[in-house]
C-alpha positions in Angstrom: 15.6 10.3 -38.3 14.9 6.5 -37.2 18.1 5.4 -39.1 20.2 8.2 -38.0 19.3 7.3 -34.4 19.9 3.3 -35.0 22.8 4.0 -37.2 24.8 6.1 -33.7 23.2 3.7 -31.7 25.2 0.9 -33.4 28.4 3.4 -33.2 27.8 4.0 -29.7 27.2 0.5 -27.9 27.2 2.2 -24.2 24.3 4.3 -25.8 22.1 1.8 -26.7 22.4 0.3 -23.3 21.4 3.7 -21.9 18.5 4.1 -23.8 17.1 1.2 -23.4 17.6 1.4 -19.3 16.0 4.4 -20.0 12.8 2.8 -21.3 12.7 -0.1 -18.7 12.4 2.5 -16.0 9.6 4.8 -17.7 7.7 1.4 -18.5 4.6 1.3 -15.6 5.4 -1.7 -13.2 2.0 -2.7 -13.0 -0.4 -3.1 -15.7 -4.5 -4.3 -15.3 -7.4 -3.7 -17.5 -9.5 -5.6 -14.7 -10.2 -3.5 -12.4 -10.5 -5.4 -8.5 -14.5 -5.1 -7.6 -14.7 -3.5 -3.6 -15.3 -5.2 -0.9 -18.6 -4.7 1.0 -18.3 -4.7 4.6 -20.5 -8.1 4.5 -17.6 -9.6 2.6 -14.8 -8.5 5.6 -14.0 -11.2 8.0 -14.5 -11.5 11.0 -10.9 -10.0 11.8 -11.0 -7.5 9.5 -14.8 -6.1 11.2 -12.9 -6.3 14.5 -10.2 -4.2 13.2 -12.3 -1.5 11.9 -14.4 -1.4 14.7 -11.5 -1.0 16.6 -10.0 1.6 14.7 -13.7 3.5 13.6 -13.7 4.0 17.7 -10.1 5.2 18.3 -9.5 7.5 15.7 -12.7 8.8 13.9 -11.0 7.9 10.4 -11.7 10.3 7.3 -10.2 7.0 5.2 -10.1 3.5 6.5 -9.0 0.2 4.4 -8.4 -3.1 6.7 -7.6 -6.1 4.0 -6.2 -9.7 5.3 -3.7 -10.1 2.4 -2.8 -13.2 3.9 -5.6 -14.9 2.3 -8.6 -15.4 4.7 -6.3 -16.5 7.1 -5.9 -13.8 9.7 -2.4 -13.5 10.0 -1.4 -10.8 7.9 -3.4 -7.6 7.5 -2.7 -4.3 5.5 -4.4 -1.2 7.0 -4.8 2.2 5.6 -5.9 4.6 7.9 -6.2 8.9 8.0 -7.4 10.6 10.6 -7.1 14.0 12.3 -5.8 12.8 15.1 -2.4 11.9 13.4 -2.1 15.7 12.0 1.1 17.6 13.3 2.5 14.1 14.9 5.8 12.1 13.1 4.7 8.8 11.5 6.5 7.1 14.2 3.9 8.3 16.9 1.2 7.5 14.8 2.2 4.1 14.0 2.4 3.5 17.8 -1.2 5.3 18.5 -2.7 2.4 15.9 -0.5 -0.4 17.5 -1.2 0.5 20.6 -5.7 0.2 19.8 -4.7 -3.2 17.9 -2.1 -4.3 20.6 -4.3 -7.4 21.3 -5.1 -8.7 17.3 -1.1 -7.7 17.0 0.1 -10.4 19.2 -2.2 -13.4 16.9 -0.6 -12.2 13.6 2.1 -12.8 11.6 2.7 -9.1 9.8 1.2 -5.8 9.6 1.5 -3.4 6.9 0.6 0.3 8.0 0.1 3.7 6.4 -1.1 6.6 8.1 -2.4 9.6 6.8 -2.8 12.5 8.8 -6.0 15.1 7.6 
């Protein structure tokens, strides 16, 4: 079967490009046997507490991650947040009900990077 298969391959040179775009895009993009260890709140900076505090307040979260991705820094942070409050609202208003808690910590960073959930 293998040789059948490489001998129409060789035949058919559009073919073996397919298949092998084929198996680039099934291939996982990301690949870890070490898994990242959590980090306790004792670990968050100060930022980060500030946010979640922040956030804890507002929005009674079911799920909240804060992480400054920007290395310790305090300029860019990526927030994960669901919460009841965002249910039968478009992202859009959500996004602007978190921006609007965090308008003060926005204007000191760089970048935020946002997901919502509602629950």
């Amino acid at each position: 079967m293998a040789a059948l298969l490489r001998r129409n391959l060789l035949l058919q040179p559009s073919a073996a490009l397919t298949l092998r775009a084929r198996r680039a895009s099934t291939a996982p993009r990301y690949l870890s046997s070490v898994a990242e260890p959590a980090v306790t709140q004792e670990q968050k900076t100060d930022g980060e507490k500030l946010i979640i505090a922040k956030l804890e307040a507002q929005f009674q979260p079911t799920r909240l991650d804060v992480e400054d991705v920007s290395g310790g820094c305090g300029t860019f942070y990526a927030i994960t947040i669901a919460s009841p409050v965002f249910k039968d609202l478009p992202r859009v208003k959500q996004h602007r009900l978190v921006t609007e808690v965090l308008k003060q910590e926005i204007s000191s960073i760089h970048g935020l990077q946002l997901k919502t959930l509602p629950e």
